[in-house]
DONUTI-565576 format. One record per residue (C-alpha): residue number from 1; x, y, z; residue in three letters. Coordinates in nm, 2 decimals, decimal comma. Layout:
N
NODE  resi       X       Y       Z  resn
NODE   NUM       X       Y       Z   ala
...
***
This chain:
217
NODE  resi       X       Y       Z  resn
NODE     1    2,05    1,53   -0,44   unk
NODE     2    1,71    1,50   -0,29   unk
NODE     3    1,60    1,16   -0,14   unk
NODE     4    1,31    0,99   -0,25   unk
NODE     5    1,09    0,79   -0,03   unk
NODE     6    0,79    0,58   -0,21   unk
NODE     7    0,54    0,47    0,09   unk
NODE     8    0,29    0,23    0,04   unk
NODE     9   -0,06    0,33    0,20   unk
NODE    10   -0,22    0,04    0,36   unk
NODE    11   -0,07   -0,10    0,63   unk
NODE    12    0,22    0,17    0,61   unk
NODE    13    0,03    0,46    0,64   unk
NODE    14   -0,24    0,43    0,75   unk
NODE    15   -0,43    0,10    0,94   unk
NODE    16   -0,69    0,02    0,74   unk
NODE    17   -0,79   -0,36    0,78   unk
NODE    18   -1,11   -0,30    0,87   unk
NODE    19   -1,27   -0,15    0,63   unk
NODE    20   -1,10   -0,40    0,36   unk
NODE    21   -1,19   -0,68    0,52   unk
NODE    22   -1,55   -0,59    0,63   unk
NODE    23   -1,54   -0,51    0,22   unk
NODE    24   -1,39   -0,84    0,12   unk
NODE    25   -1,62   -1,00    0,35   unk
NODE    26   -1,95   -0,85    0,18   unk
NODE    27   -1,80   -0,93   -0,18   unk
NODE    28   -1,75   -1,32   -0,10   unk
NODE    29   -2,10   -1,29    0,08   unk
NODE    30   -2,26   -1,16   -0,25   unk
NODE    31   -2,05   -1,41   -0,43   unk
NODE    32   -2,18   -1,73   -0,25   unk
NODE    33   -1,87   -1,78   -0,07   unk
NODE    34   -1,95   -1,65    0,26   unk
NODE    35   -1,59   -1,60    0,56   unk
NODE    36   -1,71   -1,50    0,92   unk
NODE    37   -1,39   -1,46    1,01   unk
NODE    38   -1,22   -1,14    0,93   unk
NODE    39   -0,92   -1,21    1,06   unk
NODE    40   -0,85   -1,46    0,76   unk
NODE    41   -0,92   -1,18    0,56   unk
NODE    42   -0,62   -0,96    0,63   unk
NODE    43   -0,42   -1,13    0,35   unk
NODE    44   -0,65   -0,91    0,11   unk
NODE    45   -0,50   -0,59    0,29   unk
NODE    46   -0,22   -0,48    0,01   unk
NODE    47   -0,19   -0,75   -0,25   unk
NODE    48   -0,42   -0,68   -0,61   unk
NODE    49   -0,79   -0,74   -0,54   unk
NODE    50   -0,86   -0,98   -0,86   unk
NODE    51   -0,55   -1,17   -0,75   unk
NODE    52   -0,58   -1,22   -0,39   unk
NODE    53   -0,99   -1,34   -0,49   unk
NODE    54   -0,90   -1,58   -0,71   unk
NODE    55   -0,55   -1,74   -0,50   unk
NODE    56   -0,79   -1,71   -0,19   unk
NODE    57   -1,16   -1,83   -0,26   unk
NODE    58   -1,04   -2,01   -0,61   unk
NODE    59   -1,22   -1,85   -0,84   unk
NODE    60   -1,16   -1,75   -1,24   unk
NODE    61   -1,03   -1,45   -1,34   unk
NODE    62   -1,41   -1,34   -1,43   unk
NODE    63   -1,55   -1,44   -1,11   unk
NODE    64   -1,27   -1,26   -0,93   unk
NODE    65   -1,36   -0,90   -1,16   unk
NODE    66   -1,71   -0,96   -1,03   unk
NODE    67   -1,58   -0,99   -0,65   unk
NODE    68   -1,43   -0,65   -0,66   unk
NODE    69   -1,67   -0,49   -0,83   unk
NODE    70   -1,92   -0,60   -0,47   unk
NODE    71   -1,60   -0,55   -0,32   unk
NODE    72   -1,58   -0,13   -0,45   unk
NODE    73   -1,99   -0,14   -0,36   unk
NODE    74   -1,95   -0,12    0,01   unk
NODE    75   -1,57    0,01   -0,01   unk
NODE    76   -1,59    0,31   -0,22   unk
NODE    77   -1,88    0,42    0,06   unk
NODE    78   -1,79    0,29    0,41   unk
NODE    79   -1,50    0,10    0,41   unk
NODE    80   -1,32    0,36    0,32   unk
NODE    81   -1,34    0,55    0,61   unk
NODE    82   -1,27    0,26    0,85   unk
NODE    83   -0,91    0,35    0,83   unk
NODE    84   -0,64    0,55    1,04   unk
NODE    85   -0,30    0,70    1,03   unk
NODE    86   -0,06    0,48    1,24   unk
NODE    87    0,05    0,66    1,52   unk
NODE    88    0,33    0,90    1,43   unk
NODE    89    0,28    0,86    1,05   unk
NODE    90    0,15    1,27    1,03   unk
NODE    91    0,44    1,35    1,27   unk
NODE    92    0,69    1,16    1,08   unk
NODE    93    0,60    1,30    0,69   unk
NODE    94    0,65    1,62    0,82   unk
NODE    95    0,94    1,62    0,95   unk
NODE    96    1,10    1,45    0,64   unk
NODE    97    0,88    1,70    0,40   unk
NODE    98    1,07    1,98    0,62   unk
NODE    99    1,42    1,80    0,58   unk
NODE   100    1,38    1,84    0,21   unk
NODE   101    1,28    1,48    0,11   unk
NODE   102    1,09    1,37   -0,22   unk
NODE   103    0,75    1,19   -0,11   unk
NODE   104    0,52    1,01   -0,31   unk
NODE   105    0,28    0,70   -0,20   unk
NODE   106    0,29    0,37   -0,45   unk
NODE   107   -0,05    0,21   -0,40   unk
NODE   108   -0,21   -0,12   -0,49   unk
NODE   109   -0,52    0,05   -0,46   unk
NODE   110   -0,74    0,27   -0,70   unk
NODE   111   -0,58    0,58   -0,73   unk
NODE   112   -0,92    0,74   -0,69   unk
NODE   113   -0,97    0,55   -0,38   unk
NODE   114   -0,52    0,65   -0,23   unk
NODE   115   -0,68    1,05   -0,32   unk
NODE   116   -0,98    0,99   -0,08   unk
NODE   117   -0,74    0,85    0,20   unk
NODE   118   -0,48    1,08    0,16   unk
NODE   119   -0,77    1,40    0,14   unk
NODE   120   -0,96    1,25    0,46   unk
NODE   121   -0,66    1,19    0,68   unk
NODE   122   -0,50    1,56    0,53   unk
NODE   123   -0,17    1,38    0,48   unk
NODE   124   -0,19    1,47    0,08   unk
NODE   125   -0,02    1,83    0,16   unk
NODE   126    0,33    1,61    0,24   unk
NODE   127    0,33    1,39   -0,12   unk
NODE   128    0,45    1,57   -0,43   unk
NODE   129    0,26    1,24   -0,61   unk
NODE   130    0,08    1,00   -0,54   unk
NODE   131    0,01    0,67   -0,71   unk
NODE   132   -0,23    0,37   -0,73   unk
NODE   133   -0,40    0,11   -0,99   unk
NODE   134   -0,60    0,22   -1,28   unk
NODE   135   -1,02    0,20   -1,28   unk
NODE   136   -0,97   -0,11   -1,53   unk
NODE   137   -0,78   -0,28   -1,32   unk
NODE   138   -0,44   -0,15   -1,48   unk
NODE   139   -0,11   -0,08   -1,27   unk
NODE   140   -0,22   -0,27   -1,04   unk
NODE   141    0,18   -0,49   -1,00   unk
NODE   142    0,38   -0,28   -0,72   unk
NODE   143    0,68   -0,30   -1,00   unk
NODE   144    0,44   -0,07   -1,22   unk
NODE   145    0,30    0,20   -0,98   unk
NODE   146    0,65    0,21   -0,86   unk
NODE   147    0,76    0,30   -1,26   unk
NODE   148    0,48    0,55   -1,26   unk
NODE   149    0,56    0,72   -0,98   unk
NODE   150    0,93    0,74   -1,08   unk
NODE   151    0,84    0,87   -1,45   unk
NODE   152    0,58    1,15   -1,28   unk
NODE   153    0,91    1,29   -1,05   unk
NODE   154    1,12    1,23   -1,31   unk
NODE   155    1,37    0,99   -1,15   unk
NODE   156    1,36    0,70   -1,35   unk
NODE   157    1,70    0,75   -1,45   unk
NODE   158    1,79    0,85   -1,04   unk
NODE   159    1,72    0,53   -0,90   unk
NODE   160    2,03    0,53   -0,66   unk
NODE   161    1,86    0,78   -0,44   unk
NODE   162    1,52    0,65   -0,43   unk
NODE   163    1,38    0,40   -0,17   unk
NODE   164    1,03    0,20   -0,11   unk
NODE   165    0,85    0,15    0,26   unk
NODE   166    0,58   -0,09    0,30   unk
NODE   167    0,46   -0,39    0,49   unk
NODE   168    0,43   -0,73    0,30   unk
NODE   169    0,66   -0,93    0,05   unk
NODE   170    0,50   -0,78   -0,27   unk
NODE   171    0,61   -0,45   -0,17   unk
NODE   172    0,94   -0,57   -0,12   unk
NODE   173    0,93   -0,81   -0,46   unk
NODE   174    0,80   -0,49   -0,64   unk
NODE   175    1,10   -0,22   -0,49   unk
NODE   176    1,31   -0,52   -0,64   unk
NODE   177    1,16   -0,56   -1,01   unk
NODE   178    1,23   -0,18   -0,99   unk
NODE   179    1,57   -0,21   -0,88   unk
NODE   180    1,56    0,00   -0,56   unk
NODE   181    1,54   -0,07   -0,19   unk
NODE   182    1,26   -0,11    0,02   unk
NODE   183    1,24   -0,04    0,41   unk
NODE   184    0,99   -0,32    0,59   unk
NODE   185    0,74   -0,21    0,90   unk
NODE   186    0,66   -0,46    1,10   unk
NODE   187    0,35   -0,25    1,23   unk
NODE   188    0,17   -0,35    0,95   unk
NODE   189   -0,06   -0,63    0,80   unk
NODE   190    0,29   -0,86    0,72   unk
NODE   191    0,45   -1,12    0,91   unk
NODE   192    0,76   -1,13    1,04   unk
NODE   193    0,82   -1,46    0,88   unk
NODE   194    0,72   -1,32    0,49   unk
NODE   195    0,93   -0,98    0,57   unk
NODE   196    1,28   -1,18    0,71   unk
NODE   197    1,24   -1,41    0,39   unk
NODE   198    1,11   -1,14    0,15   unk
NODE   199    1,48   -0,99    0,26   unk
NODE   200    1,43   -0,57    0,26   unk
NODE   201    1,70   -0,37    0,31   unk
NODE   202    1,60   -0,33    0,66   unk
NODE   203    1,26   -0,38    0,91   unk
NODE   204    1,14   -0,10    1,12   unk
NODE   205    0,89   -0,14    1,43   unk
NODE   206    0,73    0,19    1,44   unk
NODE   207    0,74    0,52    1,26   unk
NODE   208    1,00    0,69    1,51   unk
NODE   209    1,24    0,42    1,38   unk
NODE   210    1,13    0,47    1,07   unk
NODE   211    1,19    0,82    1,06   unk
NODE   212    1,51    0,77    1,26   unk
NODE   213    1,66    0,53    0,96   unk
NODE   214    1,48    0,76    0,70   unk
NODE   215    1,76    1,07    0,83   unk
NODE   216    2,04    0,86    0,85   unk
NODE   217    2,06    0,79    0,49   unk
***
């Protein structure tokens, strides 16, 4: 039986705070809530837009909608492209692609927006799917990509042999809901702190130990 590895795409793929919070920060600018520092911003790197605008600058659920829609302004154009694969990431899909593994991405993120990264970066040739949130906001819960992308490969009913990666506590919570394991990277946007208590079934520091884990399933 093939093994099925779900990534997530920011902060496990590919780096990409900077053109999220350079985003973020033009949407809360537009929305009268101005943050000069970015590096506050990296808790919008992951988590649902709407959600992380309304826990974070404490707005309503309209105000929020409103947020991302500035937010998708200066994103969908520039942002973007301020992005990069971690080191190793192009290195490491292949060789699992060539050891016969299932891949897939499960994004938070527009899956308009997960096609544009994966095209750019020409890392769509190693995912047989890949999924992300809906333009209305839909899908956007990690626990329902992660259904989605299990119904598109057929393997909602194969969970034993399926597995999440990704770098905050809502990927892990998510891979949970869905009742299958989920690898941590500490290279990413989480902190050690959220990933040890978010309890994944294990962390990895880079993508050689990544892959290294990945093959020894």
């Amino acid at each position: 039986m093939k093994k099925v590895i779900l990534f997530d795409l920011d902060g496990t793929l590919t780096e990409s705070g900077e053109g999220i919070t350079k985003s973020v920060q033009y949407a809360l600018e537009k929305m009268g809530k101005p943050e000069p520092d970015r590096q506050k911003l990296l808790v919008f790197v992951g988590p649902p837009l709407t959600e992380q605008f309304m826990a974070y600058a404490g707005m309503s659920r309209e105000e929020a909608e409103q947020a991302v829609v500035y937010y998708k302004e200066r994103y969908s154009v520039t942002g973007i492209f301020e992005n990069r694969p971690y080191p190793g990431i192009p290195e490491m899909l292949k060789k699992l692609k060539e050891k016969g593994f299932l891949l897939a991405v499960a994004s938070s993120k527009s899956e308009e927006a997960v096609d544009r990264v994966l095209e750019h970066f020409s890392l769509k040739e190693y995912f047989d799917e890949a999924v992300g949130s809906l333009k209305d906001g839909g899908r956007s819960r990690k626990s329902d990509v992660i259904e989605e992308v299990l119904r598109r490969l057929d393997k909602s009913d194969d969970r034993e042999n399926v597995l999440m990666v990704g770098d905050k506590e809502h990927d892990i919570f998510g891979a949970k809901e869905a009742h299958i394991p989920c690898v941590a990277v500490a290279y990413g946007y989480g902190s050690m702190e959220e990933l040890e208590a978010a309890k994944p079934l294990k962390i990895v520091h880079n993508a050689d130990e990544l892959l290294e884990y990945l093959l020894s399933l």
